[in-house]
N, C-alpha and C positions, 0 to 999 in steps of 0.2 A: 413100950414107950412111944413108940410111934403112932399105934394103934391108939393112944391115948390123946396126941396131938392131935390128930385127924379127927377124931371127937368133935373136941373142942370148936374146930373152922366149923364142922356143921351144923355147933351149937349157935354159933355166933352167928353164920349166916341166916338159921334156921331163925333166931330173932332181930333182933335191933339194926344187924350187920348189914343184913341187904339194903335197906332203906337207906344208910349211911353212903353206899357205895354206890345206890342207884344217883343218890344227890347230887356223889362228887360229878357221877357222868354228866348229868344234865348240867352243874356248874360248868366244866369241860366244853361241853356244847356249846352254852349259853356264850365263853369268853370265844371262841371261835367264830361262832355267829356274826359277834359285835365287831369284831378284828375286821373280817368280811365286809361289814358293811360302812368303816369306817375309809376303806379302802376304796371302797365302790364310790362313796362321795367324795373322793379328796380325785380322782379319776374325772369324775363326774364335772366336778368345779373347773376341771382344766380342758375342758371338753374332748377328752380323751374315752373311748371304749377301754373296759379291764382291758390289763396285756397288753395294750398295743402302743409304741413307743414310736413316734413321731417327731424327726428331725425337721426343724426349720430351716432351709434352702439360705446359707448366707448372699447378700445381697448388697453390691458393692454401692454405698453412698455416692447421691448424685452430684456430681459436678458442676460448678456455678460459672456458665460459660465468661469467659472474661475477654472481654473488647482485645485485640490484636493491636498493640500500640506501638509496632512497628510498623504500619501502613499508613502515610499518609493522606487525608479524605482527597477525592477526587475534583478537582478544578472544575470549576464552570465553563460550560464550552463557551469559547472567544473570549476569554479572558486568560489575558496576558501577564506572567510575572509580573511586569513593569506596571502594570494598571492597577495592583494592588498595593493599598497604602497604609503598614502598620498604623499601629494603633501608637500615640504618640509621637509619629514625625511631621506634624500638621507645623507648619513653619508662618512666620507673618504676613508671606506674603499670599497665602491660601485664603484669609479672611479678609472678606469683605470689605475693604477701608471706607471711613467715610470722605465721602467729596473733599477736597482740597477748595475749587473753584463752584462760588457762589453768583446767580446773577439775580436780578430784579426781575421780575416775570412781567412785570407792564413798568415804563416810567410814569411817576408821579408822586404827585403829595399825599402824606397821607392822612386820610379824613379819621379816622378812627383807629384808635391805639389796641395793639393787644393788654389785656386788663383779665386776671381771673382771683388774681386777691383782692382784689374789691370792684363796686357794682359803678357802672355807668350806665348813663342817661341811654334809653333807645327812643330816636325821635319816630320810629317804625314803628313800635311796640307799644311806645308811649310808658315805659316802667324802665324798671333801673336794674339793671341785669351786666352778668358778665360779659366779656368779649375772647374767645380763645383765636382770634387773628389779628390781623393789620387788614383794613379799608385800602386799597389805594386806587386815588383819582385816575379814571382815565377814561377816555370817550368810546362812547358804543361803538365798536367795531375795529379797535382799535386789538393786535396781534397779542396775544398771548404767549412768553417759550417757558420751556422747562428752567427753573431754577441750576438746576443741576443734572450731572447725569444718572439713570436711572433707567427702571422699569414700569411702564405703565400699571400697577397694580388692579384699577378701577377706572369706568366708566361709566355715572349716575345721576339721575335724575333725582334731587333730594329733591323732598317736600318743600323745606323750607330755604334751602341754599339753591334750588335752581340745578342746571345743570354743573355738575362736579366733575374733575378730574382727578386722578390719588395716584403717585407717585412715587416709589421706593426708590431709595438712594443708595439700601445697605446701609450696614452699622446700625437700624435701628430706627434710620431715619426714613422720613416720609414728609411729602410736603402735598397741600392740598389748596386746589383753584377752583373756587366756588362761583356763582354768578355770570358765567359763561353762556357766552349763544349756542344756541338750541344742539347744534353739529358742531362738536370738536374733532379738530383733525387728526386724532391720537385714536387706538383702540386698546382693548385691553391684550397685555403680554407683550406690546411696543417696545423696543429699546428707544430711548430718548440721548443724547447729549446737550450738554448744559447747552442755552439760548435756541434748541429747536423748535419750531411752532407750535403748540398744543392745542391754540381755540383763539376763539376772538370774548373781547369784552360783549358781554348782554345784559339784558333786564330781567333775568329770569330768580333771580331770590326773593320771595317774595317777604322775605323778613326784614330784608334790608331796603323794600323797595323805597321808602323814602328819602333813601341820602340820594345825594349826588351820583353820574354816574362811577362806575370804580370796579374795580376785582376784590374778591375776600379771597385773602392767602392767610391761610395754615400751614404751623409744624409741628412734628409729635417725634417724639423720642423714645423707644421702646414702649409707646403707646402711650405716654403721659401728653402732655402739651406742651410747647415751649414757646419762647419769643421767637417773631421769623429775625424779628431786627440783631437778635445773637448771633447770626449765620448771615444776613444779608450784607455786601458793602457797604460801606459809609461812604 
């Protein structure tokens, strides 16, 4: 019976058998192969050599330094608690007020009115034009003072007003003495007090050379123009 089986396997391998069993090996092979190489590129993609297992170094997140807001910033040297002035305790009497007491910068009458809503006569110019001052009469040579008190802002030689003086008072205000001789007795950054001398009356506007003699006084408020006659005594 034995000897009958044994047959048989050598019949079977001695045909079809072999080739059957050589196929499965190379199948065998063939899925090993693939295994391998499927391994190799998944390795590969991770830029890793086969076998070899590489641990990343944990690496502790950087820290966002943050300002120390229990030190307070360092003082200016010479500067004093007391010299510092919150923000907010600025009181009335820190601003600038405007003058109280007004004077006449020359005595006299006066020859030409301030006018800028509507046009007058220039017998100078010969056409009919604005006026943003007060003319007033007074004889060449005759003292000029400050309206009020103030800081010399300017000292100029206009083209067409002659020698000028310009004067801040604060608040806004500013008062201007055109037609003045040649050297006024003020320079610029002066402090002035109301009735101090600033210049003498001259002939030097040449716009106005035709009137009578006189001073041209201006005043402007926050840079607009106003009447001097609003501010001057009556």
């Amino acid at each position: 019976m034995q000897n009958e089986k044994s047959g048989r396997l050598d019949k079977f391998f001695a045909g079809k058998g072999f080739y059957i069993v050589l196929a499965l090996c190379v199948i065998v092979i063939g899925i090993s192969a693939y295994s391998l190489a499927v391994k190799a590129g998944q390795n590969a993609s991770d830029g890793l050599n086969p076998g070899m297992s590489v641990s990343q170094p944990s690496v502790p997140p950087q820290q966002s330094a943050q300002p120390d807001m229990s030190t307070q910033p360092p003082q200016p040297v010479g500067v004093q608690d007391e010299d510092v002035i919150a923000a907010g305790t600025w009181t009335q009497d820190d601003v600038w007020q405007e003058p109280e007491t007004w004077k006449w910068p020359v005595s006299g009458e006066i020859e030409r009115k301030y006018t800028v809503d509507a046009l007058a006569y220039d017998v100078t110019m010969a056409d009919w034009r604005t006026h943003d001052g007060v003319d007033i009469l007074a004889q060449q040579g005759e003292v000029v003072i400050a309206a009020a008190d103030g800081t010399v802002e300017s000292v100029k030689q206009d083209d067409l007003y002659g020698t000028t003086v310009v004067i801040d008072h604060g608040a806004g205000i500013k008062t201007t003495y055109s037609n003045l001789a040649e050297t006024p007795t003020v320079a610029q950054g002066d402090k002035v007090k109301c009735g101090d001398v600033i210049g003498s009356v001259g002939k030097t506007a040449l716009c106005e050379i035709g009137q009578g003699s006189h001073m041209h006084f201006a005043m402007s408020k926050d840079g607009a123009s106003v009447d001097p006659m609003n501010y001057l005594p009556e």
